[in-house]
C-alpha positions in Angstrom: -15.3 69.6 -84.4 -12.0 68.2 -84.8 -10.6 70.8 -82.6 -12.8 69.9 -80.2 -12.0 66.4 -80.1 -8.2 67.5 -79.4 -9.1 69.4 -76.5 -11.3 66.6 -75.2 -8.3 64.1 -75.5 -5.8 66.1 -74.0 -8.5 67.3 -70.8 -9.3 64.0 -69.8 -5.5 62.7 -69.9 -4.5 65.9 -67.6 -7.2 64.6 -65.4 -6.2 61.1 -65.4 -2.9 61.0 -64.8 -2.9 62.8 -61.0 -5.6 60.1 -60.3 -3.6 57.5 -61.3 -1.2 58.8 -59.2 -3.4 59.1 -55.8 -4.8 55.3 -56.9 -0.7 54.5 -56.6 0.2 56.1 -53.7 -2.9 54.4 -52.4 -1.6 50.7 -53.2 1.8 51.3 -51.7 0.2 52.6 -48.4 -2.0 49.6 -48.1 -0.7 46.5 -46.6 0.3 43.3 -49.2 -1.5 40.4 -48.1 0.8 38.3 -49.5 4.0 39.9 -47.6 1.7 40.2 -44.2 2.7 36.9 -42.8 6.7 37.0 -43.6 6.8 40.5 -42.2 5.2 39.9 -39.0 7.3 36.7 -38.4 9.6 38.9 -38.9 8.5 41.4 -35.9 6.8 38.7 -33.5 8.2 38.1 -30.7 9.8 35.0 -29.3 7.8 32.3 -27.4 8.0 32.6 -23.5 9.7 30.0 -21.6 7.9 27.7 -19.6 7.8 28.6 -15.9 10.2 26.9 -13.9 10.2 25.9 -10.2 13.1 28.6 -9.4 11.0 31.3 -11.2 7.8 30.7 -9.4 6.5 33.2 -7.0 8.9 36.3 -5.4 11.3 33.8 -3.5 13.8 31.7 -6.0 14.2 27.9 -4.8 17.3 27.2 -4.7 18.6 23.2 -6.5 18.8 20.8 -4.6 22.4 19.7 -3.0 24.2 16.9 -4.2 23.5 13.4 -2.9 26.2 12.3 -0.5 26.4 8.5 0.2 27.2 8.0 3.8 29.1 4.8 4.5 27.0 1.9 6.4 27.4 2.0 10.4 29.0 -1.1 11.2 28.3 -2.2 14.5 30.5 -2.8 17.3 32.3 -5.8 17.5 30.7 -8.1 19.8 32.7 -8.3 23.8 30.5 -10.3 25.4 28.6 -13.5 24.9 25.8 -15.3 27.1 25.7 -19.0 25.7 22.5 -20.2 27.5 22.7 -24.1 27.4 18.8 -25.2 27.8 20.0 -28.7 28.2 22.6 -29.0 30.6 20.4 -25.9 32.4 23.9 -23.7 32.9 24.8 -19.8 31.5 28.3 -19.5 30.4 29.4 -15.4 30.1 32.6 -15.2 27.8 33.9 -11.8 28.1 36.3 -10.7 25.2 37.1 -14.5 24.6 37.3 -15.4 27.6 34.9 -17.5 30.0 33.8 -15.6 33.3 31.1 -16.9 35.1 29.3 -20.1 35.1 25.9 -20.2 36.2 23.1 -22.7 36.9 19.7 -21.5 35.2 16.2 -22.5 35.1 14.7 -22.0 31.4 11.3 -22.8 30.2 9.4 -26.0 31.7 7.2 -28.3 29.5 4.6 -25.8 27.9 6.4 -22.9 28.0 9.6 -23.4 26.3 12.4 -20.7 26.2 13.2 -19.5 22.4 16.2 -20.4 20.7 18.4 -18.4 18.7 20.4 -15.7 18.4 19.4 -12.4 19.9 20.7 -9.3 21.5 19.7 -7.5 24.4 16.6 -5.2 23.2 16.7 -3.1 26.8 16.6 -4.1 30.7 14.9 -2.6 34.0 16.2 -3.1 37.5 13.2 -4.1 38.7 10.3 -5.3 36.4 6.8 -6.8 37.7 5.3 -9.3 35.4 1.6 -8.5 33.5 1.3 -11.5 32.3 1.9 -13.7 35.7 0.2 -11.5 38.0 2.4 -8.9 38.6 5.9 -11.7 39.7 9.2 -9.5 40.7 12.2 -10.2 38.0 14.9 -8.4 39.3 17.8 -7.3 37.1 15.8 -7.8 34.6 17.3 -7.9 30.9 14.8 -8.7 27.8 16.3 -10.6 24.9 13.1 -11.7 22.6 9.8 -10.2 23.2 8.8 -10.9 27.0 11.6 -13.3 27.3 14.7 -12.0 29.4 17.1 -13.0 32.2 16.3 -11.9 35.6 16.8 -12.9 39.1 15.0 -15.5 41.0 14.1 -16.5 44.6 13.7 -20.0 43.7 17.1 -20.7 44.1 16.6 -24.2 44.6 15.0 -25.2 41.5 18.1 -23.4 39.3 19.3 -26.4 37.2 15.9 -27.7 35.8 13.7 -26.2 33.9 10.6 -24.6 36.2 10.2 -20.8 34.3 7.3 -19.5 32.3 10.1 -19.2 29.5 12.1 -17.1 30.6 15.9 -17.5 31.9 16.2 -17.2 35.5 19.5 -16.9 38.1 20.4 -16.4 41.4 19.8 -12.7 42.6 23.6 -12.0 42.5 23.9 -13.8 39.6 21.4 -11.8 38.1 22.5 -8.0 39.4 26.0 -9.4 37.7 24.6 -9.9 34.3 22.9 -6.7 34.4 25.9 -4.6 35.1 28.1 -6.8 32.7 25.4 -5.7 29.9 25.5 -2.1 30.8 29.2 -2.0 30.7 29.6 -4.1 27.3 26.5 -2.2 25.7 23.6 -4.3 24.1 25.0 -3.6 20.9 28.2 -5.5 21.9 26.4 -8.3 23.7 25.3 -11.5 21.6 22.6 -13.8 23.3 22.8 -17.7 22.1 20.3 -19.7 23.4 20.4 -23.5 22.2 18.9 -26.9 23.2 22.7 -28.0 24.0 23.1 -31.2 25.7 20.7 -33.1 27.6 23.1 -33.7 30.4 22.1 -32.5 34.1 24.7 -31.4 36.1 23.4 -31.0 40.0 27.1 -30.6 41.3 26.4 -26.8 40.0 23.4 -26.1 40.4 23.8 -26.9 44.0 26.4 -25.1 44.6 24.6 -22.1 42.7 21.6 -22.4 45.2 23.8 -23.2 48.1 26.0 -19.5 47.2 23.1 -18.1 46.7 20.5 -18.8 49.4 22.2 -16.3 52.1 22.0 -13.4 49.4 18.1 -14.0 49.2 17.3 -14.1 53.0 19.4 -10.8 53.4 17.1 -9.1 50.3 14.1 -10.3 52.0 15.1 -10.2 55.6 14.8 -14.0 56.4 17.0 -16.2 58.8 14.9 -19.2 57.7 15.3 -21.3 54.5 13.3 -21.5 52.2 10.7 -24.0 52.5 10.2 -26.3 49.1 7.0 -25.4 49.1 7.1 -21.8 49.0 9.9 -22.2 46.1 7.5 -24.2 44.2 4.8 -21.5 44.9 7.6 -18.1 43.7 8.5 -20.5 40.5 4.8 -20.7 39.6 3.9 -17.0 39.7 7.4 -16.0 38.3 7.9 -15.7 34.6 
């Protein structure tokens, strides 16, 4: 019996150590839960970068180019000047400093005064038709503020009191002289001063305006006779 003990003892360690050794190389094959995490940081790999505009699509966008300031524009220095005195009813043209014409005017009567202020040209036609005082002719036409401009008038007799729907009229020469003075200086360059100026008439030139200027209408319209009062009053009613 005790023999057969021994040989019991010694069978069942022969048979447990080879499993003890399976049960071992079983363990190490098996992943450590504990280790899992640190090795797998360890492999993962790193965190795309967020898409950008340049990587967007097949085409890259280029950056954008630097900003470059660009010094103001100053405007031109201003060569001519057309000092409208409402008051004394006369346009005085100064041309780089120096006074050029002096002209009788008719500005704005009562109800339909002339603005005041400083303005520049804002453009000009040859020949513009009035909308709003069925359809008038203003020759040599240059527009200052709004619907307000200089332009020629038959009329010639009124020229040195105030008889316009507002806006600054001359003698047809006058006129076609202010229009190419504006072209030539640019509007840029031209400065526009209209002011109530003094309340002093002076006929002596607004005669002599009309009476310069009354052979220069008849040969536009083809007439050898003057022009009746009454059919000045009648143009300086439908003319702006």
């Amino acid at each position: 019996m005790r023999k057969l003990g021994l040989a019991l003892a010694l069978a069942m360690g022969l048979i447990g150590h080879p499993l003890a050794a399976q049960d071992a190389a079983h363990e190490a094959a098996a992943p450590n839960p504990a280790a899992a995490p640190a090795a797998s940081a360890a492999v993962q790999p790193a965190a795309p970068v967020a898409p950008t505009m340049a990587g967007i699509g097949s085409d890259v966008i280029a950056a954008p180019p630097p900003v470059i300031e660009l010094a103001p524009v100053r405007p031109p220095p201003i060569t001519l000047v057309l000092n409208a005195d409402l008051g004394a009813q006369r346009l005085t043209v100064v041309e780089n400093g120096k006074t050029k014409y002096a002209w009788a005017i008719s500005s704005g009567r009562r109800g339909f005064a002339t603005p005041t202020g400083t303005f520049h040209p804002q453009w000009a036609a040859k020949m513009w038709y009035s909308r709003q005082y069925e359809d008038a002719p203003m020759p040599n036409a240059v527009f200052f503020h709004r619907g307000t401009a200089f332009h020629g008038t038959s009329a010639v007799g009124l020229l040195g009191q105030p008889a316009s729907h507002g806006c600054v009229r001359l003698a047809p020469g006058n006129a076609a002289a202010l229009f190419r003075l504006v072209h030539k200086h640019s509007f840029a360059a031209t400065k526009v001063v209209v002011h109530g100026g003094s309340r002093q008439r002076q006929p002596s030139l607004a005669r002599r305006g009309a009476r310069s200027e009354m052979a220069s209408v008849h040969a536009v319209r083809g007439e050898r006779a003057r022009v009746s009062p009454a059919a000045q009053r009648r143009a300086s009613y439908w003319e702006d």
